[in-house]
N, C-alpha and C positions, 0 to 999 in steps of 0.2 A: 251737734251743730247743724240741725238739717234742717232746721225753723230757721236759721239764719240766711237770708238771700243778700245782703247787703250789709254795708256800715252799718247803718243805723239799726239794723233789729238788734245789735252789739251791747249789752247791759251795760259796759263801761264805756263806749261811745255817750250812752243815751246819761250817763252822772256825770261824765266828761263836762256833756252841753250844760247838762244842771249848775256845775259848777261854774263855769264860766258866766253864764247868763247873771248867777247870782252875786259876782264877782265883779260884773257888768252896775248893776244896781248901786252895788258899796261902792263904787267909784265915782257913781254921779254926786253923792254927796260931799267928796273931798272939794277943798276951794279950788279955784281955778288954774290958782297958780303952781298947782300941780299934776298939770294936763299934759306935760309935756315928762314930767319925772314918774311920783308912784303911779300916776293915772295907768301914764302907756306900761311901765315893766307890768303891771299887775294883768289888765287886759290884755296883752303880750303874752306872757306865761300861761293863761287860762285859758284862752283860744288854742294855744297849740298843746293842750292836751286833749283835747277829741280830733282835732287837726291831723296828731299824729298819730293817734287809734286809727283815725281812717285812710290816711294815706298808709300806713306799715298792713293794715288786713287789704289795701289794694294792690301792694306788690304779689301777693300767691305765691312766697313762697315760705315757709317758716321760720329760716333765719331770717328775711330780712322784715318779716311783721316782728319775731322777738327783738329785735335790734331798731324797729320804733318803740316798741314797748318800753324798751329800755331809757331812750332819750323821756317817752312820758312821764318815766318815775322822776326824772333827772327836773322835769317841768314842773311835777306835784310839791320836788321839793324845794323848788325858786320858787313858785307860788306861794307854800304857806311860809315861807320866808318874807318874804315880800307882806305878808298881810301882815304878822307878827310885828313888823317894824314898822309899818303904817298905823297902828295898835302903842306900838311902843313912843311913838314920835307923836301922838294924840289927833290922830288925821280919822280914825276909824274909835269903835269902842269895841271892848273885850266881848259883848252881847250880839255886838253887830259880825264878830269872825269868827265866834264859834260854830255854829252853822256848819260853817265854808270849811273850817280845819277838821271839822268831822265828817265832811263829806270826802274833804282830802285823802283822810286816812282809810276812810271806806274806799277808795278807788283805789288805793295803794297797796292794800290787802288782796283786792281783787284782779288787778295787772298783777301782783307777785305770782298768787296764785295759777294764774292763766301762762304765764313762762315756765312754771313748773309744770304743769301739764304738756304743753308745748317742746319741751324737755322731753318728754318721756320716749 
């Protein structure tokens, strides 16, 4: 970890942002009248998964970064819940989340990973 001086040199910081931002995108195309329901949970849950990458590696200590980490995974999986049913309810297309749910499960491999070590 010696190349890391901050949040963001963090690999799962930095697919965190990718998700979100992309997450960002799929929601401007929902209609309007969903600015206030899927809009905000979706954007809501995607933000605070780099949110909480970098607030839990700001506390310095390692239970309390594994115990953001923790809430992250808890976000990856209201997120692709959330897209799933956006998808299901015909607001999004199956083309338009897979993307996003594969970046999900790449960052959910990756946070496990990193509490396991963090564990050790």
């Amino acid at each position: 970890m010696s190349d890391i001086s901050d949040f963001k040199d963090l690999k799962i910081w930095q697919k965190g942002m990718d998700i979100a931002e992309k997450c960002y995108f799929l929601t401007k195309l929902f209609p309007k009248d969903e600015l206030y329901g899927m809009v905000q949970q979706i954007r809501r849950s995607a933000a605070s998964i780099p949110a909480n990458i970098a607030e839990g590696y700001g506390r310095r200590t390692t239970p309390e970064y594994m115990r953001f980490l923790n809430i992250t995974q808890g976000s990856i999986n209201e997120l692709e819940t959330h897209i799933i049913l956006s998808q299901r309810v015909g607001l999004s297309k199956e083309a338009d989340i897979e993307p996003i749910i594969f970046l999900l499960r790449e960052e959910s491999r990756m946070i496990i990973a990193l509490i396991k070590k963090l564990q050790q």
